[in-house]
KOLVOBA-324372 format. One record per residue: residue number from 0; residue in three letters; z, x, y of N, C-alpha, C in turn. Coordinates in pm, whole numbers, plus 50000, padded with zeros to 5 digits. Each point is the difference from the previous one (the first is absolute). Layout:
BEGIN
NUM | ALA | Z | X | Y | Z | X | Y | Z | X | Y
...
END
This chain:
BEGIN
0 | UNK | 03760 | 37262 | 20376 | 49923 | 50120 | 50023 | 49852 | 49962 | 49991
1 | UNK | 49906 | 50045 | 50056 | 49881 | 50013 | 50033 | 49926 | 50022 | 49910
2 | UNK | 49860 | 49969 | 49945 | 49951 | 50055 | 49917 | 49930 | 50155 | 50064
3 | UNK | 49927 | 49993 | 50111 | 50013 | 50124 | 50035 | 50087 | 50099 | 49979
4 | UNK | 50111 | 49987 | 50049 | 50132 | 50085 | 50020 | 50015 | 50044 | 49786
5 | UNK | 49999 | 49909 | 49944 | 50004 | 50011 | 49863 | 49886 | 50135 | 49982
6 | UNK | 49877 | 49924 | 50013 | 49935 | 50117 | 49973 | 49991 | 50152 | 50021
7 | UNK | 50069 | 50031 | 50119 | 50009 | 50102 | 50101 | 50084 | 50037 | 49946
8 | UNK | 50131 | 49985 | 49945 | 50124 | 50037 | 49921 | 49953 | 50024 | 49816
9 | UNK | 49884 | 49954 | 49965 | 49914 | 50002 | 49840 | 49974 | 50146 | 50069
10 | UNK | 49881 | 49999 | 50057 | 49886 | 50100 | 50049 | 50142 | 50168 | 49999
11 | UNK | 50116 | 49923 | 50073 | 50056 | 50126 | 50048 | 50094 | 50069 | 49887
12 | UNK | 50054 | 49910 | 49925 | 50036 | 50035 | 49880 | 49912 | 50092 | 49897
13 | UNK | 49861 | 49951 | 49970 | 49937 | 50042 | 49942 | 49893 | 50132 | 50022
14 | UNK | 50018 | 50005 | 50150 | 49951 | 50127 | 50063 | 50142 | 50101 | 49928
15 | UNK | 50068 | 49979 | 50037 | 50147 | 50098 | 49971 | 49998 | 50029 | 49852
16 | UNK | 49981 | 49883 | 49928 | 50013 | 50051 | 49859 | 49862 | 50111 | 49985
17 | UNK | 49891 | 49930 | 50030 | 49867 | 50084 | 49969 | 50026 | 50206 | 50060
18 | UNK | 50091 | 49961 | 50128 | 50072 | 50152 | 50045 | 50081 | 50092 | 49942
19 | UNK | 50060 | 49899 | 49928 | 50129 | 50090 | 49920 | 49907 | 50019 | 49864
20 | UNK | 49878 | 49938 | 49964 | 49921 | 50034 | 49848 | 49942 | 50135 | 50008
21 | UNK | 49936 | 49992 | 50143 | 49902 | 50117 | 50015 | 50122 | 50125 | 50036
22 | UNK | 50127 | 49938 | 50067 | 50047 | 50158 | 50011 | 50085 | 50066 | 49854
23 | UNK | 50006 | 49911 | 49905 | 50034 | 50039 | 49873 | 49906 | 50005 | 49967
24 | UNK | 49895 | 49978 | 49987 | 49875 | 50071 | 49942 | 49959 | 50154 | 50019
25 | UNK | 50024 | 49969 | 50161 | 49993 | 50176 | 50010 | 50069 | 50074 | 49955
26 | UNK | 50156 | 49980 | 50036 | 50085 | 50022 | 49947 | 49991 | 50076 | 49865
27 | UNK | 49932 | 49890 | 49892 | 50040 | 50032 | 49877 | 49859 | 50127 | 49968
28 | UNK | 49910 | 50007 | 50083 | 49839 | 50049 | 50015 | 50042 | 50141 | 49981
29 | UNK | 50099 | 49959 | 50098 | 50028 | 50206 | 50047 | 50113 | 50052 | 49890
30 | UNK | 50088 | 49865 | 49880 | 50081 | 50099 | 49937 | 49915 | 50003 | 49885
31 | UNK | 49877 | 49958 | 49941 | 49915 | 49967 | 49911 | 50021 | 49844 | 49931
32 | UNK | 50062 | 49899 | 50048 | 50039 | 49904 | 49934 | 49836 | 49902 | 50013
33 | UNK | 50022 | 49849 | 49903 | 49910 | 49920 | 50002 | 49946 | 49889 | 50112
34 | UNK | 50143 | 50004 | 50048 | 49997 | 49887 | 50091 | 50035 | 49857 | 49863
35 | UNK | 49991 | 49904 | 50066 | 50004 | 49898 | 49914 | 49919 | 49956 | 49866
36 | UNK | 49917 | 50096 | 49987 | 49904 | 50035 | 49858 | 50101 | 50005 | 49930
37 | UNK | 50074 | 50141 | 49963 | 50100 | 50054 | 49926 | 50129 | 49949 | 49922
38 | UNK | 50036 | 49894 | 50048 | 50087 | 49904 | 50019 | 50001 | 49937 | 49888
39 | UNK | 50117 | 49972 | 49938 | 49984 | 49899 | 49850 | 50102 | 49869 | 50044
40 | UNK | 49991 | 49903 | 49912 | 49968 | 49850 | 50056 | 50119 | 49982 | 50043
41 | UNK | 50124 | 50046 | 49957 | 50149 | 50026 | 50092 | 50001 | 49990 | 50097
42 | UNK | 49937 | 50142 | 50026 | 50037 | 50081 | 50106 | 49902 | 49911 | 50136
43 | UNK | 49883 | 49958 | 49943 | 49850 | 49883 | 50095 | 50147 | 49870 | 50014
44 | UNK | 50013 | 49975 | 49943 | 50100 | 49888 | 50010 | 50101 | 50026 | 50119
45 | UNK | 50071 | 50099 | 49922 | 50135 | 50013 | 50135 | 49979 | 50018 | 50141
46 | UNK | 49843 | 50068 | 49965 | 49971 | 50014 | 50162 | 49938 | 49935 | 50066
47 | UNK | 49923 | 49895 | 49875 | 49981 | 49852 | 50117 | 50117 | 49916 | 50052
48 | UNK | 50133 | 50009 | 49892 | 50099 | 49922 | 50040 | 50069 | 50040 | 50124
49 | UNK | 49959 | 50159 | 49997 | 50066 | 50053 | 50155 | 49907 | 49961 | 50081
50 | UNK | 49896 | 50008 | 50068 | 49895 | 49974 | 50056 | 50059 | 49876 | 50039
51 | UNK | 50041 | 49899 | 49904 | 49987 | 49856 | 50047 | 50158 | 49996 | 50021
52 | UNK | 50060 | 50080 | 49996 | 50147 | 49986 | 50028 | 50034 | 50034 | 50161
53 | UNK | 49863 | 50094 | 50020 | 50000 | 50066 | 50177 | 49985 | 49901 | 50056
54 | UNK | 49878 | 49938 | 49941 | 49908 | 49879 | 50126 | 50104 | 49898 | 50005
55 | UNK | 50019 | 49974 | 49943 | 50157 | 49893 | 49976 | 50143 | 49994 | 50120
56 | UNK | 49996 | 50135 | 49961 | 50091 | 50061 | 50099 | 49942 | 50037 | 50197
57 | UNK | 49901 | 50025 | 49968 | 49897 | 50001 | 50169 | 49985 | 49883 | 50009
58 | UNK | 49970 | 49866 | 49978 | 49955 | 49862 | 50003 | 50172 | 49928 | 50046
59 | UNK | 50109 | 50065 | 49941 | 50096 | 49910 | 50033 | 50090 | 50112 | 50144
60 | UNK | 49957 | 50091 | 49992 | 49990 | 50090 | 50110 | 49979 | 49942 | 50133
61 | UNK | 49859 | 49977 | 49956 | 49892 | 49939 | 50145 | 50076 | 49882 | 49992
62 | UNK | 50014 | 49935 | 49939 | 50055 | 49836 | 50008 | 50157 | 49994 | 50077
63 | UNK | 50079 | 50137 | 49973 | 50116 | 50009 | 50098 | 49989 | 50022 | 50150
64 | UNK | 49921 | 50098 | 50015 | 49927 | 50037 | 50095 | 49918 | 49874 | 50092
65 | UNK | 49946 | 49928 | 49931 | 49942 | 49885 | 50115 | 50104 | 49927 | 50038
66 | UNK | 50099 | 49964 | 49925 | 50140 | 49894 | 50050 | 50014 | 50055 | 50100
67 | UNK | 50027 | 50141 | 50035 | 50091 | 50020 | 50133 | 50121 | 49997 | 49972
68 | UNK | 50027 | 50013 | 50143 | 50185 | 49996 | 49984 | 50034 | 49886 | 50048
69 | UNK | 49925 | 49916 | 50073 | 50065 | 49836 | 50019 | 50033 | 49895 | 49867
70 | UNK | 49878 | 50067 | 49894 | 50052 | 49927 | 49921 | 50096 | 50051 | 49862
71 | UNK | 50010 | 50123 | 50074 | 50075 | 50037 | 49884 | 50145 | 49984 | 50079
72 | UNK | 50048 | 49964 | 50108 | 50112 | 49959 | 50041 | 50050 | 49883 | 49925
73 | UNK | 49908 | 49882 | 49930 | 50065 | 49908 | 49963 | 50083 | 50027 | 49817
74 | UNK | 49955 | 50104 | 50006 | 50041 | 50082 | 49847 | 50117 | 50028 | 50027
75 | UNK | 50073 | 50046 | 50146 | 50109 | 50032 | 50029 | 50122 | 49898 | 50001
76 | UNK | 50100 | 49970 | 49968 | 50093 | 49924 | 50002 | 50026 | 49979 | 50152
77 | UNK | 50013 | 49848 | 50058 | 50022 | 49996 | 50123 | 50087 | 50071 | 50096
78 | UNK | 50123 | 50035 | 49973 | 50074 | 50091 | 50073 | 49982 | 50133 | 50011
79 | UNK | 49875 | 50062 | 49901 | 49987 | 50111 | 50076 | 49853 | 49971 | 50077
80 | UNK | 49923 | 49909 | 50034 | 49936 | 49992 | 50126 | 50078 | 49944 | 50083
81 | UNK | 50123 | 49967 | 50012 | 50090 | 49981 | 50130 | 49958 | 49825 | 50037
82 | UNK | 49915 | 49909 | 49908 | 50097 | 49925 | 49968 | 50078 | 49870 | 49949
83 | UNK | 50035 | 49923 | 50027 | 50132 | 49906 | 49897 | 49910 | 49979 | 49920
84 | UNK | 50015 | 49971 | 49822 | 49959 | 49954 | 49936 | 49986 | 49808 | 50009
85 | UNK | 49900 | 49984 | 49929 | 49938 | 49866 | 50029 | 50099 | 49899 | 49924
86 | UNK | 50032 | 49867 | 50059 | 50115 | 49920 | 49955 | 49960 | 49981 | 49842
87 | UNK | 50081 | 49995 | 49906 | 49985 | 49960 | 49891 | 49953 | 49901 | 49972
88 | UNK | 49930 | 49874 | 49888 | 49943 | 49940 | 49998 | 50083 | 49920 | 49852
89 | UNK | 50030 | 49827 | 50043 | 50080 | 49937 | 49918 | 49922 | 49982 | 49890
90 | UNK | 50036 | 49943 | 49861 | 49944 | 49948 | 49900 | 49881 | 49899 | 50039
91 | UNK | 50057 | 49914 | 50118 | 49932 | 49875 | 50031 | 49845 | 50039 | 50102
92 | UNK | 50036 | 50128 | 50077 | 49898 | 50059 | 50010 | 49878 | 50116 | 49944
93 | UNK | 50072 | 49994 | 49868 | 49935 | 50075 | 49932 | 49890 | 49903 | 49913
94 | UNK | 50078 | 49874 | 49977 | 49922 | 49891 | 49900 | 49896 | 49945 | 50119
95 | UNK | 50029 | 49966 | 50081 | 49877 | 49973 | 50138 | 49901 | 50060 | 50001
96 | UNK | 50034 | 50146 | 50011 | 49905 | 50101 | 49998 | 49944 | 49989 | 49853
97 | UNK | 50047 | 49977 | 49926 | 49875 | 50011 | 49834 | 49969 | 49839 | 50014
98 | UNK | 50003 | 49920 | 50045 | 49985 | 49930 | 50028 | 49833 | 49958 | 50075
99 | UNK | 49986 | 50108 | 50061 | 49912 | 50016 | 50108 | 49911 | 50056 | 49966
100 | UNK | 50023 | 50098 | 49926 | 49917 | 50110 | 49916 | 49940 | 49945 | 49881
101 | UNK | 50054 | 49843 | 49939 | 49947 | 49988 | 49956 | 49937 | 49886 | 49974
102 | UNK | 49995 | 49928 | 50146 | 49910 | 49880 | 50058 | 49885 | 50099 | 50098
103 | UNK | 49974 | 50083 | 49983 | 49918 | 50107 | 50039 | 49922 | 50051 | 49917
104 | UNK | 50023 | 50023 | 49845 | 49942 | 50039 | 49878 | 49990 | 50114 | 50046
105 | UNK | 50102 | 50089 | 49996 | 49978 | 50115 | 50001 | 50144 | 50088 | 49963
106 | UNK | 50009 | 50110 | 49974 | 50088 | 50060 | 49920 | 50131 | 50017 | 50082
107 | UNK | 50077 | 49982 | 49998 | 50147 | 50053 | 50039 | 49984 | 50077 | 50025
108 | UNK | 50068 | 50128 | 50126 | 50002 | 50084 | 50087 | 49834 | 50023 | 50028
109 | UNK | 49882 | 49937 | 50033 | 49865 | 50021 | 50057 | 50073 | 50070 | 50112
110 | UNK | 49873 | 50067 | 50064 | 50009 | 50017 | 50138 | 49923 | 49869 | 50121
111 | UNK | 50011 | 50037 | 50087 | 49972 | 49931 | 50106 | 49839 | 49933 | 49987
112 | UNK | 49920 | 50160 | 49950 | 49893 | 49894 | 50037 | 49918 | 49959 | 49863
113 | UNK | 50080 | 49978 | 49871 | 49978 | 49975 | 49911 | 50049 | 49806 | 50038
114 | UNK | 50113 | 50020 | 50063 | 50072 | 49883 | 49983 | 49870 | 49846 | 50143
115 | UNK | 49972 | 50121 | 50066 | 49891 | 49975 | 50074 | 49866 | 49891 | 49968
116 | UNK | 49955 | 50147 | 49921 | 49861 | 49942 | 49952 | 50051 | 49869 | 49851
117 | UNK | 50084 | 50000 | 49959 | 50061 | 49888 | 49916 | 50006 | 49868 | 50089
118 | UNK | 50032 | 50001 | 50115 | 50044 | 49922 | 50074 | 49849 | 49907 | 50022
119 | UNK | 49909 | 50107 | 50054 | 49903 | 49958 | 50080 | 49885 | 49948 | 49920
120 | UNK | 50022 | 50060 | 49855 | 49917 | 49937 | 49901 | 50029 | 49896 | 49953
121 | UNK | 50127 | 49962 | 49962 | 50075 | 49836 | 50017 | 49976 | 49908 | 50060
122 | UNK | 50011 | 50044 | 50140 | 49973 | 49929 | 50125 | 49838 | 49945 | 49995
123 | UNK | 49889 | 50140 | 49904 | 49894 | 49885 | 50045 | 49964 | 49918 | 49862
124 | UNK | 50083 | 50000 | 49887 | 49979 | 49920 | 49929 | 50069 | 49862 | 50004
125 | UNK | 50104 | 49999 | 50082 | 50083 | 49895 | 49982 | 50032 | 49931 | 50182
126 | UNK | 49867 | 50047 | 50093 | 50063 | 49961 | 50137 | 49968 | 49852 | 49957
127 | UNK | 50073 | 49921 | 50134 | 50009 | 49816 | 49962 | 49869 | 49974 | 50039
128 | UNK | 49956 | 50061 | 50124 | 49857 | 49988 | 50033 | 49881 | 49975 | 49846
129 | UNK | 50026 | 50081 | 49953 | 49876 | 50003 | 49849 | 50017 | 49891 | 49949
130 | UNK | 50170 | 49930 | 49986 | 49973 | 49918 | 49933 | 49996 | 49817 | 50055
131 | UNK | 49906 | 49978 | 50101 | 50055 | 49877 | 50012 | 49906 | 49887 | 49945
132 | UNK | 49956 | 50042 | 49902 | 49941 | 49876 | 49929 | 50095 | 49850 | 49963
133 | UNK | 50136 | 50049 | 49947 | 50110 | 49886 | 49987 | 50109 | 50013 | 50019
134 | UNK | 50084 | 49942 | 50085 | 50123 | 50046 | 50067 | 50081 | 50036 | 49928
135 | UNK | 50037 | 50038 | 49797 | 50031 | 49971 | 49947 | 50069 | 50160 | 50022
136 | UNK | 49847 | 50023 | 49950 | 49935 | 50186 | 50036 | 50008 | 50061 | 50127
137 | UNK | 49975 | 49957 | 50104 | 50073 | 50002 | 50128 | 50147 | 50045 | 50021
138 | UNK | 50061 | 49916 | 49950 | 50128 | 50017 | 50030 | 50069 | 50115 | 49896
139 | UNK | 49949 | 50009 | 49898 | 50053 | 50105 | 49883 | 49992 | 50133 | 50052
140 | UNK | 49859 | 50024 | 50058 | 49974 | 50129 | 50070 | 50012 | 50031 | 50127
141 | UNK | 50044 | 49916 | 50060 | 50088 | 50009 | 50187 | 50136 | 50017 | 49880
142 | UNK | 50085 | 49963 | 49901 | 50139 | 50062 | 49978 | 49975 | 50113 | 49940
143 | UNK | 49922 | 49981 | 49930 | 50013 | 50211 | 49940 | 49938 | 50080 | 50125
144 | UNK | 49893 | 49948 | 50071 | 49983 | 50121 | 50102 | 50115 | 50030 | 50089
145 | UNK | 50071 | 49905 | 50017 | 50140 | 50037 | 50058 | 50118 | 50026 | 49930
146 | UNK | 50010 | 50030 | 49891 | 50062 | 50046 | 49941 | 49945 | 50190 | 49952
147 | UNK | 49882 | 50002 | 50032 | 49973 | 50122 | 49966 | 49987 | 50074 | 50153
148 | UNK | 50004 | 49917 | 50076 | 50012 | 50057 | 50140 | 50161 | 50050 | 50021
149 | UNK | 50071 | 49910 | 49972 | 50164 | 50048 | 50029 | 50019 | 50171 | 49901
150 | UNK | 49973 | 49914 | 49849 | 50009 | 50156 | 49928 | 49930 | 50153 | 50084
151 | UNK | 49901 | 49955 | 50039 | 49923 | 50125 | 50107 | 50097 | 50039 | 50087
152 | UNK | 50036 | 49924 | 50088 | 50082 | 50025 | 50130 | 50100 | 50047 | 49938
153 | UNK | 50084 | 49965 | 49897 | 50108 | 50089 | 49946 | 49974 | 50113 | 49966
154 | UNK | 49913 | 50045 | 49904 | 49975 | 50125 | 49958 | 49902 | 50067 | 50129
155 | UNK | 49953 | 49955 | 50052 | 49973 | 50088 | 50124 | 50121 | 50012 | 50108
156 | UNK | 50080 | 49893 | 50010 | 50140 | 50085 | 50069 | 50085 | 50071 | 49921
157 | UNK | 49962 | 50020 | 49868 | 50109 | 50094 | 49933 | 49905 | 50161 | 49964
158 | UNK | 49879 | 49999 | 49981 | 49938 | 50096 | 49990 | 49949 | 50102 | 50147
159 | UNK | 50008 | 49959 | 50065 | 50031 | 50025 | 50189 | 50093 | 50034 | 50030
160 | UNK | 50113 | 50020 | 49970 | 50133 | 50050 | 50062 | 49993 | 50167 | 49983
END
C-alpha cells in the first residue's frame, strides 16, 4: 500500500471519528449533557477503546475491500472456483523447497517478491564477476551463484503456479 493511499485512509478515518464527536456533542448539547468533559476515567477509557475498536474495524474493512474478488478467490478452496486442485507435493519436494528458502535467507512460505529481492541482493554480493582477484574465489562464487540461481528458478516456478 501506498503511503499516499495510507494517508487518505488516516485523513478519512479521522474525519469520521471527528463527525461522529461533533454529532454526539450536539447530540448531548440538546439533552443538556457534557460532551466528553463529563465523563469519568472509565467511561474516557471505554470510549477510547471503542473509538479504536471502529478504526480497527474500517482499516481491515478498507483492506478487504482493496483485495477484490480476484484475490479473494484464492481464499476459496479450488473446486469451488471450478478448478482441479493443485498436485500434492512429496516430502522430497517439500525439503527442496526449504531448501531453497533457505539458500535464499529468507523465511519459509515468503512471497514472490520477497524471495526476489533476496535473490538479487545475493546475486550482487556474491556474482563471480566481483570476485576475480583468485580463482580460488572465482570459482566459490560462480558455485553459490548457481546454486542460488537454481533455488530462484524453483521457488519462482513454485510461487507462479
Amino acid at each position: 500500500m501506498s503511503i499516499s493511499r495510507r494517508l487518505i485512509d488516516l485523513a478519512r478515518s479521522e474525519l469520521n471519528s471527528l463527525l461522529e464527536r461533533a454529532a454526539r456533542a450536539d447530540e448531548d448539547d440538546r439533552w443538556g449533557g457534557g460532551g466528553l468533559d463529563g465523563l469519568s476515567d472509565e467511561e474516557l477509557e471505554a470510549e477510547l477503546r471503542r473509538r479504536k475498536e471502529a478504526r480497527d474495524e474500517a482499516e481491515e474493512a478498507t483492506r478487504r475491500t482493496r483485495q477484490g474478488p480476484a484475490s479473494r478467490a484464492y481464499e476459496r478452496p479450488a473446486r469451488e472456483r471450478g478448478r482441479a486442485e493443485p498436485p500434492r507435493r512429496t516430502a522430497a519436494g517439500d525439503q527442496a523447497i526449504r531448501k531453497a528458502y533457505a539458500a535464499l535467507e529468507v523465511p519459509p512460505g515468503s512471497d514472490f517478491e520477497t524471495v526476489r529481492k533476496s535473490y538479487r541482493r545475493l546475486m550482487r554480493k556474491y556474482h563471480p564477476d566481483l570476485h576475480t582477484g583468485s580463482p580460488e574465489k572465482q570459482r566459490a562464487a560462480n558455485d553459490l551463484a548457481q546454486r542460488l540461481t537454481e533455488a530462484y528458478k524453483l521457488l519462482e516456478k513454485q510461487l507462479r503456479k
